[in-house]
N, C-alpha and C positions, 0 to 999 in steps of 0.2 A: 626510652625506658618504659616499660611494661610496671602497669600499677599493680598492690599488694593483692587486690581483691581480682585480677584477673589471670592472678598465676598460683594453681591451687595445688604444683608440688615445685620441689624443691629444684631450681637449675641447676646444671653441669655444664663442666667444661669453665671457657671462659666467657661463658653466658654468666656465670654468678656475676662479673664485675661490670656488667651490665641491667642485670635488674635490680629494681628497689623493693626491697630493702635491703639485698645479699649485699651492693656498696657499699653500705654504712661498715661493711667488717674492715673498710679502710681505713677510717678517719676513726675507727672505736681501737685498733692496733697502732695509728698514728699517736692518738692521744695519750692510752693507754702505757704506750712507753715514753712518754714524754714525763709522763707522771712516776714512773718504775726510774725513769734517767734524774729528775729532779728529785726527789726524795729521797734518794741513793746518796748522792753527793752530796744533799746536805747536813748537818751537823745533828745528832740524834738525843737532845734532852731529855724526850721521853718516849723509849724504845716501845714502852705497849702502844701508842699510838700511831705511830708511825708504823710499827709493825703489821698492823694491820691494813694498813693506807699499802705499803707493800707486798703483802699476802695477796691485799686484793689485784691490785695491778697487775702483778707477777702473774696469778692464777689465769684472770683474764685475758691477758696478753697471749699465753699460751694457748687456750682453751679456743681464741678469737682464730686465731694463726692456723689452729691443728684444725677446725673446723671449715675456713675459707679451703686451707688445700685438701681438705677430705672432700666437699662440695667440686672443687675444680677436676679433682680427678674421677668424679662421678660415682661413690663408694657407694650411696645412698640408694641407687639405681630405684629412683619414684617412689620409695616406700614412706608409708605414710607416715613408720617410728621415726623417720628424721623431722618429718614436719615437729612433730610433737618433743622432738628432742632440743631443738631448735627454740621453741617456746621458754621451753623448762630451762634451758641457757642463759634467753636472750633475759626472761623474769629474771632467774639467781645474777647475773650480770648487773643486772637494774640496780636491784636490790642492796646486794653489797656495793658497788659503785657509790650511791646516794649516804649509802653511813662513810663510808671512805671518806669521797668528800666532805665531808659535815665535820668528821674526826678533824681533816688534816684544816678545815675552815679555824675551829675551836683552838688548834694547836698553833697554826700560823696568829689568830690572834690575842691568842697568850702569850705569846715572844715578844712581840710587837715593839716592848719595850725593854728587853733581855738582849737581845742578839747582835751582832753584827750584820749591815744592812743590806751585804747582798747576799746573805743567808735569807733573812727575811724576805727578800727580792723573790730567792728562790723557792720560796715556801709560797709566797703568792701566785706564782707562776704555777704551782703542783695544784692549788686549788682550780686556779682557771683551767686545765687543762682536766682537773677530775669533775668536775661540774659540766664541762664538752663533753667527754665522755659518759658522762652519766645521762647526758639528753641525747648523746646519740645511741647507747642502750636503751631506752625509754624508748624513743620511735623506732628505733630496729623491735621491741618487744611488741608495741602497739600493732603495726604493720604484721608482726610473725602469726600473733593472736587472730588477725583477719584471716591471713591464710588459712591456720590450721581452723580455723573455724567455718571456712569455704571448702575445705576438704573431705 
């Protein structure tokens, strides 16, 4: 794997699932619907929060997905608006990721002593898995920032 600071545009093909940081769109789509799947099925007490816990998922999930195959089929062809689009993603990804979390942190434990326990099970599971995702946004953002900063 080719470092962030040695690859100063964007790869194509199925170079993306070889260099670092374009991998992480795996494990951020992995997670990312783990959290969209868990939150879904569990039980909804309080819809504005959750709702946002799934705005975000949902958004990102797509956003992660439609970018890796925009990348894979080479649409970008070296220009520099993807590097920088890429950035402006990978930050708003961060971003909302990190409150998601925190929401669905807050929510899961205000049940705590409310719910039925593999509801709550499953609400623990949505935090772990948005908290993963939200570090593998953060160094997909850090790593992006090098790039577009080397570019």
């Amino acid at each position: 794997m080719s470092s962030a600071t040695s690859t100063t545009s964007l790869p194509s093909g199925l170079a993306v699932l070889t260099t670092f940081p374009d991998v992480l769109f795996i494990p951020e789509i992995i997670f990312g619907g783990l959290v969209w799947i868990l939150v879904a099925s569990s039980k909804i007490p309080s819809p504005m929060l959750q709702g946002w816990v799934m705005f975000v998922s949902v958004f990102c999930f797509i956003m992660s997905t439609t970018l890796l195959c925009l990348y894979i089929c080479g649409v970008h062809g070296g220009s520099s608006f993807w590097v920088t689009l890429d950035v402006i993603f990978q930050e708003t990804a961060a971003l909302f990721y990190l409150s998601a979390a925190v929401l669905e942190a807050y929510f899961t434990y205000s049940i705590r002593l409310l719910s039925v326990n593999t509801v709550y099970q499953e609400n623990i599971a949505a935090v772990v898995f948005a908290f993963l995702a939200t570090l593998m946004y953060v160094i997909h953002k850090v790593c992006s920032l090098l790039r577009w900063k080397s570019s």
